[in-house]
C-alpha positions in Angstrom: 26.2 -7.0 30.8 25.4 -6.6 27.0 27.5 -8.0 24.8 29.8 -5.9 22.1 29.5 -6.7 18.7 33.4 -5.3 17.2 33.6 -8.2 13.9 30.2 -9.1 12.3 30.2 -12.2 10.0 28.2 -12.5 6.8 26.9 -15.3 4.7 26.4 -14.3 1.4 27.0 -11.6 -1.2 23.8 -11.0 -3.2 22.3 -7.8 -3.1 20.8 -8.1 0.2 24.2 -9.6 1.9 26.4 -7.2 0.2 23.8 -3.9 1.5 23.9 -5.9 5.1 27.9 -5.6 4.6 27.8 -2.2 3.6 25.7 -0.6 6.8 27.6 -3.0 9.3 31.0 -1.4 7.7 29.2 2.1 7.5 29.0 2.3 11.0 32.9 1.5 11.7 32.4 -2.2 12.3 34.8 -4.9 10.9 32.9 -7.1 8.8 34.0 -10.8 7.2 32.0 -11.6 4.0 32.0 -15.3 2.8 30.3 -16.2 -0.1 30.5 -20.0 -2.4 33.2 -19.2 -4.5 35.8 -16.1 -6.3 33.2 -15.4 -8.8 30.5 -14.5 -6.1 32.8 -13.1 -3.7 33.8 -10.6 -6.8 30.4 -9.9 -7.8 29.7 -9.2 -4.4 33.0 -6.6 -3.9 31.9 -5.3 -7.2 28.6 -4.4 -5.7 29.8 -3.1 -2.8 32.4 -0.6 -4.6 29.0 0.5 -7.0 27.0 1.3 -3.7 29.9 3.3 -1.9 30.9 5.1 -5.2 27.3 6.1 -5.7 27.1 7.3 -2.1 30.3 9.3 -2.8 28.8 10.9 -6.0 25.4 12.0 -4.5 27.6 14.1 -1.5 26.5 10.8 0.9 30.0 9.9 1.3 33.3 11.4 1.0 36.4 9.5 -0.9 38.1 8.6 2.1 35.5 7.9 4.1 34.7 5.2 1.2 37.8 4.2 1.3 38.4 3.6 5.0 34.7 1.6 4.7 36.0 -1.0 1.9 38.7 -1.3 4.2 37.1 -2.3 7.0 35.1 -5.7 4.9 37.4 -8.9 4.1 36.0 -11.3 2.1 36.5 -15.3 2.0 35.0 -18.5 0.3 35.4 -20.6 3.7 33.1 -20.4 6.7 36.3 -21.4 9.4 37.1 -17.3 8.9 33.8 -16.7 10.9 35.6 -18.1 14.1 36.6 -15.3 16.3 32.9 -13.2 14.8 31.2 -11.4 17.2 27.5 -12.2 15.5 26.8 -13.8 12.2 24.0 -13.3 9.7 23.3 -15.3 7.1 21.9 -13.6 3.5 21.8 -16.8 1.7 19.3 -17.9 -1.0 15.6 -18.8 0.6 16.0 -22.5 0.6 15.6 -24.1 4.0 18.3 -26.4 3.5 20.7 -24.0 2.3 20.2 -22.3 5.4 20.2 -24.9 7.9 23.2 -26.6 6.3 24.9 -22.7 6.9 23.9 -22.6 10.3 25.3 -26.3 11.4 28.6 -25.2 10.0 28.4 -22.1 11.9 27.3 -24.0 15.1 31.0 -25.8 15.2 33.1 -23.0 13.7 31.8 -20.3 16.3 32.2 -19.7 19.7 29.2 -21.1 21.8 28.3 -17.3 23.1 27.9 -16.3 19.5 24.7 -15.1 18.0 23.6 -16.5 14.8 20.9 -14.8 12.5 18.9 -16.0 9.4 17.9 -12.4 7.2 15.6 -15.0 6.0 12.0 -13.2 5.0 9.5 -16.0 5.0 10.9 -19.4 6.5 10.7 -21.0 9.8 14.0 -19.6 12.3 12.7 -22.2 14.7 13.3 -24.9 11.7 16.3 -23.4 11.6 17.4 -23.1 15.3 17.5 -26.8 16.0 19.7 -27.2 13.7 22.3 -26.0 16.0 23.4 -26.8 19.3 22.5 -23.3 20.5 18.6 -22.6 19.8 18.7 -19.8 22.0 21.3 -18.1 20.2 19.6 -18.0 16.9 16.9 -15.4 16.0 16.2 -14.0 12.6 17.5 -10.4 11.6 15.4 -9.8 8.6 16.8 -6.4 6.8 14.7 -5.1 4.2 16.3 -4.1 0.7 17.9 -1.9 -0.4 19.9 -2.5 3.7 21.6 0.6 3.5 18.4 2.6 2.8 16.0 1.1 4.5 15.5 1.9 8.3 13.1 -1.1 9.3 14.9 -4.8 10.6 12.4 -6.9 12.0 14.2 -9.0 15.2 12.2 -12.6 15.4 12.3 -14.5 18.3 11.5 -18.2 18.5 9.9 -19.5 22.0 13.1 -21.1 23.0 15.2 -17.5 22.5 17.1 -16.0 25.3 15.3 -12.6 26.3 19.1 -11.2 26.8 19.6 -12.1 23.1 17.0 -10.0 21.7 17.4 -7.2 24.5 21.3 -6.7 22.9 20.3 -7.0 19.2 17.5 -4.6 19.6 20.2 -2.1 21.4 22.7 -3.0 18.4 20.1 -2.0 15.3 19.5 0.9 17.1 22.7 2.5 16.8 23.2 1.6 13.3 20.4 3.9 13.0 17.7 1.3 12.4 14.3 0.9 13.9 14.1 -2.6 15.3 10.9 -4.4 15.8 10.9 -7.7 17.9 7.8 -10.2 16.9 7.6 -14.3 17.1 8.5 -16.2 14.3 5.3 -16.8 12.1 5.1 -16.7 8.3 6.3 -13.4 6.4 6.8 -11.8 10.3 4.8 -8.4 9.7 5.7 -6.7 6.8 5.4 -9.3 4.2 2.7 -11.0 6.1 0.7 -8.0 5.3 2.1 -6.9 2.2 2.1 -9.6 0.6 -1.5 -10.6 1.3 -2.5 -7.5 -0.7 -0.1 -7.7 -3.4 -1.6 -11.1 -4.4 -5.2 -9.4 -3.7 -4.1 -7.3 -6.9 -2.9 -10.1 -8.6 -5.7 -12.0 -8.7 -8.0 -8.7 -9.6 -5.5 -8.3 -12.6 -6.0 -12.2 -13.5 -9.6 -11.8 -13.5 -10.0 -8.9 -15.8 -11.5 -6.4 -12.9 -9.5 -3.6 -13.7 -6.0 -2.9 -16.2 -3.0 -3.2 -14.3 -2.7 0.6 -14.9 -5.8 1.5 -13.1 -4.7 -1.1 -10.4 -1.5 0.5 -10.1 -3.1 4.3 -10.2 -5.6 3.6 -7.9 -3.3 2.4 -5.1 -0.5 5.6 -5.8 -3.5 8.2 -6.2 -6.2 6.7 -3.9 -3.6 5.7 -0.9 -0.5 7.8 -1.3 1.4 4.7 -1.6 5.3 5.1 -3.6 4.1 2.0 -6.1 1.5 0.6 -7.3 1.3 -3.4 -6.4 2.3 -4.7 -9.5 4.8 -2.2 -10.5 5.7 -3.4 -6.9 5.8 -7.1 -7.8 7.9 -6.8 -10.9 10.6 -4.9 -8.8 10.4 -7.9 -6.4 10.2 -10.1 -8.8 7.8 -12.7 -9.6 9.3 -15.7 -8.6 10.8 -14.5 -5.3 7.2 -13.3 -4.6 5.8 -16.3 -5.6 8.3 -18.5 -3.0 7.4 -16.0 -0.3 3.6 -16.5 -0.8 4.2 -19.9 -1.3 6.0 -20.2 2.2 3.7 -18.2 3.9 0.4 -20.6 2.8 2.5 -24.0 3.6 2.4 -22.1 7.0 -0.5 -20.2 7.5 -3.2 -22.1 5.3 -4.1 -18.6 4.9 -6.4 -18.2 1.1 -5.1 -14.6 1.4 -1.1 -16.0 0.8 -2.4 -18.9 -1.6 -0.4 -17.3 -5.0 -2.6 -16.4 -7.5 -2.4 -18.7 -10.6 -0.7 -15.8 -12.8 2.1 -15.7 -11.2 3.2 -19.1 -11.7 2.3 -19.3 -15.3 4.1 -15.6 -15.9 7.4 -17.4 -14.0 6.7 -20.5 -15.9 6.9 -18.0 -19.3 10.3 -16.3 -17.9 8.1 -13.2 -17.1 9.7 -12.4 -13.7 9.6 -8.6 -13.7 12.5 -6.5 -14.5 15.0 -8.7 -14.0 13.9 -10.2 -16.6 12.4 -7.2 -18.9 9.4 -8.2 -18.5 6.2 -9.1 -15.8 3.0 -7.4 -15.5 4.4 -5.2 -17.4 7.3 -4.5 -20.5 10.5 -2.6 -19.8 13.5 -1.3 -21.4 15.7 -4.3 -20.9 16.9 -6.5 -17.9 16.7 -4.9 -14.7 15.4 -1.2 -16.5 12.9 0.1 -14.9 11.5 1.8 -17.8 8.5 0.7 -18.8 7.7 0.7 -22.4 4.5 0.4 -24.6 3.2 -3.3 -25.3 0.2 -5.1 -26.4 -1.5 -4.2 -23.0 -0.8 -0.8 -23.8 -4.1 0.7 -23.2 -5.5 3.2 -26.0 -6.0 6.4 -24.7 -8.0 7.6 -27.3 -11.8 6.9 -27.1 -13.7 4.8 -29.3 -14.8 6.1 -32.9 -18.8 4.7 -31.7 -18.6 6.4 -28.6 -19.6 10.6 -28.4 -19.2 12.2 -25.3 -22.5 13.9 -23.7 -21.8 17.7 -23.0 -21.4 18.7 -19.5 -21.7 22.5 -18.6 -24.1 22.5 -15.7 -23.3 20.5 -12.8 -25.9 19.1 -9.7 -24.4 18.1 -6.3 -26.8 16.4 -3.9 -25.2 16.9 -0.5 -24.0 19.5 2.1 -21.1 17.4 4.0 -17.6 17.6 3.5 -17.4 15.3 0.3 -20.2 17.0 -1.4 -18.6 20.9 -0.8 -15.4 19.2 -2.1 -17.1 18.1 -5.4 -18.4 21.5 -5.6 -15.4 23.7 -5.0 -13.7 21.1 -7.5 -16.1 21.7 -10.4 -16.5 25.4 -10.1 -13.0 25.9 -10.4 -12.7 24.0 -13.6 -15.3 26.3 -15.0 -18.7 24.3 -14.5 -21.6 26.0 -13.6 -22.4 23.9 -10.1 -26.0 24.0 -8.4 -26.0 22.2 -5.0 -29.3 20.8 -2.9 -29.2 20.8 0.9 -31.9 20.0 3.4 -32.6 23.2 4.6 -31.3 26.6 3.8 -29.2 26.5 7.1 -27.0 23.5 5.2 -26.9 25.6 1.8 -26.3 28.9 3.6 -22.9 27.2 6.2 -21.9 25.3 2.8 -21.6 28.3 0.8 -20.1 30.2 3.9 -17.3 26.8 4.0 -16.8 27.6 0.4 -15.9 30.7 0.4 -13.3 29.7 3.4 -11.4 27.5 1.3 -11.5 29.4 -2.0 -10.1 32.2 0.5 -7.2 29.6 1.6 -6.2 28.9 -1.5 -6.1 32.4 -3.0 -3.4 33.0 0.5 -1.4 30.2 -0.2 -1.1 31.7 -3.8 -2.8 28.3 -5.4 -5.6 30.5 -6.8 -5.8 34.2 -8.2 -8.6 36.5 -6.5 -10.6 37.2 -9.9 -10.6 33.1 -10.0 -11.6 33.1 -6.7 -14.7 35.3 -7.6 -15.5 33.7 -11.0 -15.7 30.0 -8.7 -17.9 31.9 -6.5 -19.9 33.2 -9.2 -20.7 29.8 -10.6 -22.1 28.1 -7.4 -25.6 27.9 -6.5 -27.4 26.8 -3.4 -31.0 25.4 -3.3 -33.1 23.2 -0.8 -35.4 22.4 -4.6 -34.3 19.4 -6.3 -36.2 21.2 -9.0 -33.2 23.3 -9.7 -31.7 19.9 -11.1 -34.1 20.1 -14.0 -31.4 22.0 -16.6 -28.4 19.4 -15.3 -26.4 17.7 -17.9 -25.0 15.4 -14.8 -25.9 15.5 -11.1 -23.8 13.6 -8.3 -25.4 12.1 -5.1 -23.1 12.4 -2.2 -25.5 12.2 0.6 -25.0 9.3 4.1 -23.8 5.9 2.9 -27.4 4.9 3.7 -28.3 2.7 0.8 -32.3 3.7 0.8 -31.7 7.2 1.3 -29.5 7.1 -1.6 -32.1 5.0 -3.3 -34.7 7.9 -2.9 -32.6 10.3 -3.8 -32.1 8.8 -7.4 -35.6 7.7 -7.6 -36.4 11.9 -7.0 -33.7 12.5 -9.3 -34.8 10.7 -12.2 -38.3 12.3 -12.4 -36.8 15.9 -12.1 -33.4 15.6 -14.6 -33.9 15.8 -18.6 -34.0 12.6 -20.3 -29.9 12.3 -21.4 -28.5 13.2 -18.2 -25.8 11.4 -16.1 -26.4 10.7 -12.6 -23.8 9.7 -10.5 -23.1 8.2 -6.7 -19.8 9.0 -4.6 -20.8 5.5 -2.9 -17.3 4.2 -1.9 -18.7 1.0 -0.7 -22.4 0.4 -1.8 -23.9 -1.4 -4.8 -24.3 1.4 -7.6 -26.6 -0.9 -9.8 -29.0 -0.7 -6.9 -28.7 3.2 -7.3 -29.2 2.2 -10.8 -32.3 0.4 -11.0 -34.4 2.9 -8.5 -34.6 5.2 -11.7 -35.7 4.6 -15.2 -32.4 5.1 -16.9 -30.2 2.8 -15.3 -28.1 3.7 -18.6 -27.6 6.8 -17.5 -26.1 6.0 -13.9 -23.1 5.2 -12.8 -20.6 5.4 -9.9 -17.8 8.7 -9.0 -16.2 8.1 -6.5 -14.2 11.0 -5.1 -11.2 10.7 -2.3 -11.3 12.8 0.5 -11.1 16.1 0.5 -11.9 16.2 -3.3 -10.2 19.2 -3.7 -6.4 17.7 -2.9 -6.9 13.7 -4.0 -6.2 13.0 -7.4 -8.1 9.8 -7.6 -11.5 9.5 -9.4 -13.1 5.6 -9.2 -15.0 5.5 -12.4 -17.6 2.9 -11.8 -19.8 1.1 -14.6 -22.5 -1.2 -13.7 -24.0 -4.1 -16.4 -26.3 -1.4 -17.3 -24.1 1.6 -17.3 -24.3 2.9 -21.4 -20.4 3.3 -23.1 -21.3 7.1 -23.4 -22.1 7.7 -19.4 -18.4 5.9 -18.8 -16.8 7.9 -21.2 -18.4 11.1 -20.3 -17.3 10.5 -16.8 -13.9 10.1 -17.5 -13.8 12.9 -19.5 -15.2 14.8 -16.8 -12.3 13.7 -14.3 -9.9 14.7 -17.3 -11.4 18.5 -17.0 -11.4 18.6 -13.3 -7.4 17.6 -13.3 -8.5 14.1 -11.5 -7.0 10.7 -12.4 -9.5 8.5 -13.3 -9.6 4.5 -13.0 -12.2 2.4 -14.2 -13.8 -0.7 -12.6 -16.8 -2.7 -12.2 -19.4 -2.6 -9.7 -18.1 -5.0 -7.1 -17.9 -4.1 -3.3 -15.4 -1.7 -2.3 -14.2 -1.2 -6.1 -10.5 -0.9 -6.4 -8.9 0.9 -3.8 -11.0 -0.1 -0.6 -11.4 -4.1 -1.7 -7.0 -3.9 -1.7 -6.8 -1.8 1.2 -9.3 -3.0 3.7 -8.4 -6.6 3.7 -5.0 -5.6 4.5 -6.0 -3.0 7.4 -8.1 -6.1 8.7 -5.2 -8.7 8.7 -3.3 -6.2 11.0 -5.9 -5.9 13.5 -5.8 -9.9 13.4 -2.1 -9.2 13.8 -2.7 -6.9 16.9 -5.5 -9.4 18.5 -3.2 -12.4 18.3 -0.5 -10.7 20.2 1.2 -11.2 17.6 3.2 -7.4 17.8 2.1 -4.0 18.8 -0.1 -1.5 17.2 3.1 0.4 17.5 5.6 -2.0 15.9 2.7 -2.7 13.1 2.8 0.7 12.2 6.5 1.0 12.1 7.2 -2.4 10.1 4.5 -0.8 7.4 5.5 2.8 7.4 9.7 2.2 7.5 9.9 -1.5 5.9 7.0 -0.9 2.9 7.5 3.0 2.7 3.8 4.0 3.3 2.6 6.9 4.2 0.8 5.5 7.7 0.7 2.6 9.2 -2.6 0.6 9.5 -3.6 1.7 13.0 -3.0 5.3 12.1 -5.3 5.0 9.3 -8.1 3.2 10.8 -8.1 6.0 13.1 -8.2 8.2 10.7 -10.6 6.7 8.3 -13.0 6.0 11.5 -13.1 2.4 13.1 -17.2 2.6 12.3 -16.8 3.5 8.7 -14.1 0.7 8.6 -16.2 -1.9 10.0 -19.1 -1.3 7.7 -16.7 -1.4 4.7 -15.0 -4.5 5.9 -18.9 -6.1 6.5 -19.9 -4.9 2.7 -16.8 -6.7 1.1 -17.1 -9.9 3.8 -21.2 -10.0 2.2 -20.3 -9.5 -1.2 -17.2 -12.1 -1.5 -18.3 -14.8 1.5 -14.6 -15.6 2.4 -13.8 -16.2 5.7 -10.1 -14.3 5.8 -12.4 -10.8 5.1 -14.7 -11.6 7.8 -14.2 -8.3 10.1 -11.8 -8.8 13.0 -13.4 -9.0 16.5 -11.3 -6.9 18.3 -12.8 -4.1 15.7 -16.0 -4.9 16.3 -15.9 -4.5 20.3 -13.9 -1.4 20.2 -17.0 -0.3 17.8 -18.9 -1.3 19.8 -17.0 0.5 22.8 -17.5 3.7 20.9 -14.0 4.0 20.5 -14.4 5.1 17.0 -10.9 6.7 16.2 -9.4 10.4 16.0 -13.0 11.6 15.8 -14.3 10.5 19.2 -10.8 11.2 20.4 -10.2 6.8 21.6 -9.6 4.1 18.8 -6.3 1.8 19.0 -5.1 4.7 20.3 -6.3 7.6 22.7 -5.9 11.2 21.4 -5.4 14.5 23.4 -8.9 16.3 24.1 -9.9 18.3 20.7 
């Protein structure tokens, strides 16, 4: 028979206990709240009343119903008032000690048939466990923060907990309208053993100078759809409670990907802790703002007085596929005159006819006007003659991530184009300086890489090589500018910004999956409902194509030599397989017939 949980106990009043409070009370439970002493048992109240009142202001909440929740918390500075609890959780600081010292008093003052949870995030519950006389009564009950808002609690087991234990809590978050996720207790569980693995990825790319923390941050919202950019995500976590989570996780794991980056311990060493603090990667209002204001990393908008841009009115597109008939519907609707090369006049003649399509689409969803519609029509040109390239002030390449097709394409290119002109690769993986140095103006070439479809992503990768000239940059990001893009700028490294942050992370969750470590479907729904993003890893390889993935993963894995990016296995054999995602219709998942 499953147990009834009528009078939860909580340890701890800090924002995360007092949010566990609040969604245990929410849901017509009677809840004790202990804390150390009056002071944080106020603070804690305080909170509570702030939460309940801002609920009641936004329509979430009526008076009463505020009213009859405060009613149902009493608070306390003495652990004996857990006695007749039904389960406890403990939201104490992340200090193993703390903890375990908690749970031994809990261990005498409870009855033995009680549950007791750690919300810990990153330390051991085993550790933990046998430091009661009841190891199969303890599991961890990590809530993520804010509690009341965020769906996701991750249920960890330890080897020696009773299934019964886990069965009932899983039945118990569910009807306080959570999604529970039951895994084993390793290092940062699954959503900060992922997360944070990619947040320090950005660190450490911010630490060496690769790109500002504003194309960093830009390239992650705009490229991935993500709510925040990692570390505008880092200073609302704070620095120093990242920095003990990473820290935990390595100790554990031995894992290079969780070893903090050296910036974060000498920002915590210099009080820069995010915006608790005012200040982290970057400069806010005041403690705890979240207005960011201008500082000495501040970047100038404004170009340099040395630098003039090259003019840009004609437009070439190498390509037929879906990327390159992006580019071009993108450009002749920001008034460039836009030749394309195909193949063969079949290609031009179906990629003019797909053109027309979507320009038709977006005139019926009333996102463009018919006589714009015919003057972006009017400015496109098909051609099978890389001749036609001859009057281009910039010509993109956005033919098969083939490096020596795309090699022989700019080698062609650079004996047809005028002397001045920019030529540009959509590569989203390959080296452009090896684009670069097939022509005789490696000055002239750089990297532009579009998201797909080009028409709806924002993003624009702006990619300089040793080689590339000031003026081809600038021009380039003056280009995304016209076209309504967001551009970020980076050097020519493998996978640039957004695919060198996303894939390692993608790739540590099909390690996840291989270990048995959870589901593809508890993966998913720790990322999506714990870290708010828009799919979880499995639905995106899928997406992206487990083929395309793979050869990304092997590009940054030959470029950086680190064994944590090495490609998982169980990737490579469902490759292998042909189980290549949505588009073959079987990839960690199995689609309906298309």
């Amino acid at each position: 028979m499953a147990r009834e949980f009528r009078k939860v106990g909580v340890v701890g009043l800090g924002t995360m206990g007092a949010g566990i409070v609040e969604v245990f009370a929410r849901n017509g439970l009677q809840v004790v709240a202990v804390d150390v002493d009056s002071t944080a048992v106020e603070r804690g109240r305080n909170h509570l009343e702030t939460s309940t009142a801002r609920a009641v202001e936004r329509g979430k909440l009526t008076a009463e119903g505020a009213a009859e929740l405060l009613g149902r918390i009493t608070t306390s500075t003495s652990l004996q008032d857990m006695a007749d609890a039904d389960l406890v959780i403990e939201a104490v600081p992340e200090s193993l000690e703390l903890k375990a010292e908690v749970f031994a008093t809990l261990d005498k003052v409870c009855r033995p048939e009680v549950i007791l949870a750690s919300n810990t995030s990153s330390l051991s519950v085993t550790e933990l466990s046998v430091r009661t006389g009841r190891p199969g009564r303890v599991v961890g009950m990590h809530f993520f923060n804010p509690a009341p808002v965020q769906k996701l609690v991750e249920l960890v087991r330890t080897v020696v907990t009773e299934q019964d234990v886990i069965d009932d809590l899983k039945d118990f978050a569910a009807t306080l309208d959570k999604v529970p996720v039951v895994i084993g207790d390793r290092a940062g569980f699954i959503a900060n053993a992922l997360l944070f693995g990619y947040l320090n990825h950005a660190a450490r790319m911010f630490e060496s100078r690769y790109a500002s923390r504003e194309d960093l941050d830009a390239a992650m919202r705009y490229g991935c759809g993500y709510p925040m950019g990692p570390l505008a995500l880092l200073d609302l976590i704070g620095l120093d409670t990242s920095y003990e989570i990473l820290d935990t996780m390595y100790k554990q794991s031995r894992n290079q990907a969780h070893a903090p980056a050296p910036v974060l311990k000498q920002m915590i060493t210099a009080g820069l802790l995010g915006r608790k603090s005012g200040r982290g990667f970057y400069t806010y209002d005041g403690p705890h703002s979240s207005k960011v204001v201008p500082d000495a990393l501040t970047p100038d908008q404004a170009l340099p007085s040395d630098v003039a841009l090259r003019d840009v009115a004609r437009v070439g597109v190498v390509g037929t596929g879906t990327m390159a008939a992006g580019i071009v519907e993108v450009l002749a609707k920001a008034g460039l005159d836009v030749v394309f090369r195909g193949r063969s006049r079949s290609k031009v003649d179906a990629t003019l006819a797909g053109l027309r399509k979507s320009l038709e689409k977006s005139v019926v969803r009333g996102r463009l006007t018919e006589a714009d519609r015919d003057a972006a029509l009017a400015r496109i040109t098909g051609t099978t003659d890389l001749e036609d390239f001859a009057r281009a002030d910039l010509v993109i390449e956005a033919v098969a991530e083939d490096l020596d097709v795309k090699r022989a394409v700019f080698a062609a290119l650079d004996e047809v184009c005028r002397p001045g002109a920019i030529l540009a690769t959509t590569t989203s993986s390959l080296p452009v300086v090896e684009c670069a140095v097939a022509t005789s103006r490696p000055q002239d070439v750089l990297g532009l890489h579009f998201f797909n479809p080009a028409p709806a992503m924002k993003l624009v990768e702006v990619v300089s090589t040793i080689t590339t000239a000031p003026d081809a940059t600038a021009t380039g990001i003056a280009l995304c500018h016209r076209l309504g893009k967001v551009p970020v700028t980076c050097g020519d490294r493998a996978g640039f910004i957004v695919n060198a942050l996303l894939f390692p992370y993608l790739n540590d969750a099909v390690k996840m999956l291989e270990a048995h470590y959870a589901t593809a479907d508890d993966i998913d729904a720790a990322m999506k409902t714990g870290c708010a993003l828009p799919m979880g890893p499995f639905e995106l390889l899928d997406v992206v194509g487990l083929d395309v993935s793979l050869a990304i993963e092997r590009s940054l894995y030959l470029e950086f030599r680190e064994s944590g990016l090495a490609p998982a296995p169980l990737l490579e054999h469902l490759v292998t397989a042909g189980r290549l995602g949505r588009k073959t219709g079987h990839g960690f998942r199995d689609y309906a017939a298309r």
